[in-house]
C-alpha positions in Angstrom: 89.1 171.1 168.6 90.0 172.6 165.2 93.8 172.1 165.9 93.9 168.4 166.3 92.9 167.2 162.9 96.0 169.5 162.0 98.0 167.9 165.2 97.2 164.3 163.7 98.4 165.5 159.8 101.6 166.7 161.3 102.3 163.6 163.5 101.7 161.6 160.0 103.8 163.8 158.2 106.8 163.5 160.4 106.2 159.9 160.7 106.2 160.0 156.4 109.3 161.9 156.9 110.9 159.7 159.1 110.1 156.9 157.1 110.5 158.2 153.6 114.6 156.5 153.8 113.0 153.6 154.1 111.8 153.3 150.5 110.4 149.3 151.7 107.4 151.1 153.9 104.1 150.5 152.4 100.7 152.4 152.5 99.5 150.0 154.7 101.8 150.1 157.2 101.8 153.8 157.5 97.7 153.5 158.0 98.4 151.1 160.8 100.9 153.1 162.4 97.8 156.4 162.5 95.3 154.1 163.5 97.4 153.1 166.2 98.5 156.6 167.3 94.7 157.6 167.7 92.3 154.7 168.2 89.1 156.7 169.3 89.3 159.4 166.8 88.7 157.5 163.7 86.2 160.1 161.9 89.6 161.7 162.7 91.6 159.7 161.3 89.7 160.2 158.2 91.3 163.3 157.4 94.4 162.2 158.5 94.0 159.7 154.9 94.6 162.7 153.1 98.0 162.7 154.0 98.3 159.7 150.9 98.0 162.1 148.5 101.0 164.0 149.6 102.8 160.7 150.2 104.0 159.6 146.6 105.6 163.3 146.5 106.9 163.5 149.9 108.5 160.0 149.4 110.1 160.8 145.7 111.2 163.9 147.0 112.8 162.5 150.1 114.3 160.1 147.4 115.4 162.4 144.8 117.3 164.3 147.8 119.3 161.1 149.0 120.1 160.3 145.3 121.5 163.6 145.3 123.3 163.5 148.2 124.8 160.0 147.1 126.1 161.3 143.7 127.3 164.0 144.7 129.5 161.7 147.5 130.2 159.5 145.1 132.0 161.8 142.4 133.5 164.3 145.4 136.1 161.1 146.7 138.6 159.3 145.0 140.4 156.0 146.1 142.6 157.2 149.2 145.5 155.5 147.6 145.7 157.9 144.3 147.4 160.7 145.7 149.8 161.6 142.5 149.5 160.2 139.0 152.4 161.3 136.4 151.2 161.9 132.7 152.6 159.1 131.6 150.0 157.1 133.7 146.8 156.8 131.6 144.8 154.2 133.4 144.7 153.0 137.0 143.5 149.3 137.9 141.8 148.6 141.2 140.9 145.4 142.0 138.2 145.5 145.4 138.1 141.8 146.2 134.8 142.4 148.4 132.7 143.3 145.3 134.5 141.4 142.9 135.1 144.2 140.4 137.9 145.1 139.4 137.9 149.4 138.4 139.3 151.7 136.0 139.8 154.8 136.7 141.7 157.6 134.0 143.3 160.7 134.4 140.8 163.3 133.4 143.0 166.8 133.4 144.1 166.9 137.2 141.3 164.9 138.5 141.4 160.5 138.6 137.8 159.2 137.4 136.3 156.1 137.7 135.4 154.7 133.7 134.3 151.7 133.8 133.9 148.6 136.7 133.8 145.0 135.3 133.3 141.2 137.4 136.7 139.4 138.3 137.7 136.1 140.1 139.8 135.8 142.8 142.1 133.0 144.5 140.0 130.5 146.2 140.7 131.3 149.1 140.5 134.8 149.6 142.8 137.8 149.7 146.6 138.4 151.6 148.9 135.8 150.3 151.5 134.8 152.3 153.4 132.4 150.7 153.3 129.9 147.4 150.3 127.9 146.4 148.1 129.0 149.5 145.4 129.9 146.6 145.1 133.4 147.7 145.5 136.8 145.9 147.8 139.3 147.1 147.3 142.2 148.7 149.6 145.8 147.8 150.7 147.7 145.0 151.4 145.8 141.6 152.7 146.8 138.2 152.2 144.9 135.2 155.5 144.2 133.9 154.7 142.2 130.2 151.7 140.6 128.2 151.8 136.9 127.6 150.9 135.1 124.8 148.4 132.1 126.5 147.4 130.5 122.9 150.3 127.2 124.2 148.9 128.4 127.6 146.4 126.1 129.7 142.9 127.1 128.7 141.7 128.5 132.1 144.0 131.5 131.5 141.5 132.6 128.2 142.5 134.9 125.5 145.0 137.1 126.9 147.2 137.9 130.6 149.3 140.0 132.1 151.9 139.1 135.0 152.4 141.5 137.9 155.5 141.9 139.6 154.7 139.9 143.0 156.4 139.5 145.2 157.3 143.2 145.5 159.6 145.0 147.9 157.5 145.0 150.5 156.4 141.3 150.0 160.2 140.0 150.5 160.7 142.4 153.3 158.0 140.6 154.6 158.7 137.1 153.5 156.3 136.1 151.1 156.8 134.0 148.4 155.1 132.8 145.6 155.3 134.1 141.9 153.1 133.8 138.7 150.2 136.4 139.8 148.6 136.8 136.6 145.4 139.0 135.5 144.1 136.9 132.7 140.9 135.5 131.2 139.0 132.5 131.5 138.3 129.0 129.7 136.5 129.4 127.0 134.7 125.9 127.3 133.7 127.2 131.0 133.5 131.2 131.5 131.7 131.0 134.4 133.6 131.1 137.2 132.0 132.3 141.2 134.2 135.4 143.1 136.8 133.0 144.7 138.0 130.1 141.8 142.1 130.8 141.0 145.1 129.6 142.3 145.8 133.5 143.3 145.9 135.3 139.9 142.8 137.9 138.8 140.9 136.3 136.5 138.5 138.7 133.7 136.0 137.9 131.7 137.7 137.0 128.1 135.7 139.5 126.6 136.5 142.2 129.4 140.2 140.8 129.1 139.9 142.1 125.5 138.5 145.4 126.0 141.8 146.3 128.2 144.3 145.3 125.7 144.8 149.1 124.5 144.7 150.6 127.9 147.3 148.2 129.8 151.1 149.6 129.4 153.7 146.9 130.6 155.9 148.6 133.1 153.5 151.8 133.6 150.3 150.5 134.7 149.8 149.7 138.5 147.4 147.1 139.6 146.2 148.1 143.4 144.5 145.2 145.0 142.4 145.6 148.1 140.0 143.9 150.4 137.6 146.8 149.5 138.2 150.2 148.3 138.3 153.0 150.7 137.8 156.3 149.6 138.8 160.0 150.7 138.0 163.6 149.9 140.0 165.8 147.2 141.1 167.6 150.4 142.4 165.1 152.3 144.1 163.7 149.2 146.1 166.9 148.6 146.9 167.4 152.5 148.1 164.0 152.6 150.4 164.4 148.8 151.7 167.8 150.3 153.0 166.0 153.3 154.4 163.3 151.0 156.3 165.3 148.6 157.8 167.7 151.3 159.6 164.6 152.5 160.2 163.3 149.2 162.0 166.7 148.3 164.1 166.3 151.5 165.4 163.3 150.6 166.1 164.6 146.8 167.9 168.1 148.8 170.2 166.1 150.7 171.3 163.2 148.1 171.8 166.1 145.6 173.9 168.2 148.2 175.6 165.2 149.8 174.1 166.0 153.4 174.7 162.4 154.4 173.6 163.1 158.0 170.3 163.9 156.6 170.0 161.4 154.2 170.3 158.5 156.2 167.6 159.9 159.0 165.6 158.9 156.5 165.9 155.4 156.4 164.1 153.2 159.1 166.3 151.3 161.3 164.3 148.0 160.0 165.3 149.0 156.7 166.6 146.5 154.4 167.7 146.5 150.1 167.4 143.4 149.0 169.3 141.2 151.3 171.1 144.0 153.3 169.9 145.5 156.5 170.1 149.1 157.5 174.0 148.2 158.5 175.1 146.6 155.8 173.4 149.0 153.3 174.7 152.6 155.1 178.4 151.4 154.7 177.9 150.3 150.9 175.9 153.8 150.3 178.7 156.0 152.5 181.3 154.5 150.0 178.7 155.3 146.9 178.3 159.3 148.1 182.0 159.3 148.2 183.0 157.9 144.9 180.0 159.8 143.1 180.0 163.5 143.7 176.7 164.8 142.6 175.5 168.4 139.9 172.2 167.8 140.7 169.2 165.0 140.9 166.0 165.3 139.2 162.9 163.7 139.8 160.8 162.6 137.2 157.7 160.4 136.7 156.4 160.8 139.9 153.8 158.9 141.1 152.3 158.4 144.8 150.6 155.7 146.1 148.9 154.7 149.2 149.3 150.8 150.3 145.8 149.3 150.5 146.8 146.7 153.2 149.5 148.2 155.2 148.2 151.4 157.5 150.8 154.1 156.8 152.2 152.7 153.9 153.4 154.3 151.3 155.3 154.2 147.5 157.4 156.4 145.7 158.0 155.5 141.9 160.1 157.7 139.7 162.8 158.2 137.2 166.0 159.1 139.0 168.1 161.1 137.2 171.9 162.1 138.6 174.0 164.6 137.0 177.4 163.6 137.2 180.8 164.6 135.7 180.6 161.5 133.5 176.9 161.8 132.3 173.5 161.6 133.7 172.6 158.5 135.3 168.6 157.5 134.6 167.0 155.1 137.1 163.4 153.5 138.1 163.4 153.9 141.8 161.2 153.0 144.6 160.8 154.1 147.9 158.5 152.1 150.3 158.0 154.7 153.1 156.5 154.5 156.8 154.3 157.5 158.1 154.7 157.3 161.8 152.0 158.6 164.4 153.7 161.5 165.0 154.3 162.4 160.7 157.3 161.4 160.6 158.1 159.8 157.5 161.1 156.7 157.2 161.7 154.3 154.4 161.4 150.7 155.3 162.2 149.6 151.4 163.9 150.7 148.6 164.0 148.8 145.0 164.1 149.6 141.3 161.9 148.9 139.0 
């Protein structure tokens, strides 16, 4: 008989355990649910009330442990599509349409963290633009490319914005259209304005608009905008960068040595540069390899990104630099690139810029 009062304790306590991630359950409940497991043993259930005094502990404990485990979640992943940043890169912009914020995140020695998170506006009707004036915000991997001067602008765009460079690449490849995708600020007369209110652009709070004036670089800051922000492990970052410079370094190896062969494996057979397909675009590149022999190619600037829309899509931006007989010849370059199910890795999209 001296065993069940403990039997009942323990049955509570597991229950508090079980329930202690539900930081909603009240006291009263919890009595209920004891009452309810022993109904004739109420003198019982008596000592079984003592179990309240070890609750409030047993509950912040439970609830210190999950913070823990949350934080340290939280600052072990980074957004899967950061998987190189060059120096040059300070700041990083993600907009996650799904929570209406739109992050920062900085380099901080090798590591990207997140600074700061403010409120943004999206097009009116949602995210993955397809073509002009459908009121919807696109969906990829932007860089701003200038600041503009709004004060002979419409009031809705605020105090300052910035214009990204959609359509991209990608985007023509896949027929999109449209142009003028700002981030920018709002009417002063009306700053309020719900999650889904532009024509497409990303609108700020003016005075948020402000605080990013020193930390936006035309032409070196990207603007990723997703649906909502998925995140991965340091480890799985660095597997996946590993795998994307190997093939990156391939494709320096055989422009620099003039293994044509090899070069052009590279390229998808849906490729296309502009408006030339894969065809059209290997016979103007065989006569380029031929009248350009090659000292060497150097890659600087390098900077990875996964797409946030497109599974297995990924971008390349970098200075391209070609040691020739007359010079070196400096270019932006970007390489859209497919990773296949079985790792192989193609271009689909190549642009400069």
């Amino acid at each position: 008989m001296e065993r069940k009062p403990n039997s009942i304790i323990l049955a509570c306590l597991q229950l508090a355990t079980r329930r202690s991630r539900r930081l909603s359950m009240s006291k009263a409940r919890f009595s209920i649910s004891c009452k309810q497991q022993h109904p004739k043993s109420m003198h019982k259930y008596g000592q079984a009330k003592l179990i309240f005094a070890f609750l409030p502990l047993a509950l912040a404990s439970a609830a210190t442990a999950e913070d823990v485990v949350t934080t340290i979640t939280k600052s072990s992943l980074t957004p899967a599509y950061l998987l190189e940043m060059p120096e040059s890169v300070s700041d990083i912009l993600i907009a996650d349409a799904a929570s209406a914020s739109l992050l920062r995140f900085s380099r901080s020695g090798d590591q990207i963290v997140e600074k700061d998170r403010r409120y943004m506006s999206i097009g009116l009707n949602g995210t993955g633009k397809q073509r002009a004036w459908d009121r919807k915000t696109p969906l990829g991997v932007y860089f701003v490319t200038e600041k503009i001067d709004t004060r002979n602008l419409h009031e809705k765009y605020g105090v300052a914005a910035y214009a990204l460079d959609y359509p991209n690449a990608w985007d023509r490849q896949k027929k999109r259209t449209g142009s003028g995708i700002w981030l920018h600020g709002v009417d002063r007369r009306n700053p309020s304005r719900p999650p889904r209110d532009t024509d497409g652009c990303l609108a700020l709070p003016n005075e948020e608009i402000n605080l990013l004036e020193g930390v936006i670089e035309p032409q070196v800051t990207p603007v990723i905008v997703a649906r909502e922000v998925e995140w991965m492990t340091p480890e799985e970052i660095n597997n996946r960068r590993r795998e994307f410079r190997a093939v990156l370094d391939t494709w320096k190896k055989s422009l620099a040595y003039g293994d044509l062969d090899t070069y052009l494996s590279l390229y998808a057979d849906d490729f296309r540069f502009h408006d030339m397909d894969r065809e059209a675009w290997v016979s103007w590149r065989i006569g380029v390899f031929d009248s350009r022999p090659l000292k060497a190619v150097m890659i600087e600037d390098l900077m990875l990104v996964a797409d946030p829309e497109e599974p297995n899509l990924y971008l390349s931006r970098f200075t391209q630099v070609l040691l020739t007989d007359a010079g070196p010849i400096e270019t932006r370059k970007r390489l859209y690139w497919r990773r296949k199910h079985d790792q192989r890795w193609e271009i689909v999209s190549e642009d400069s810029g």
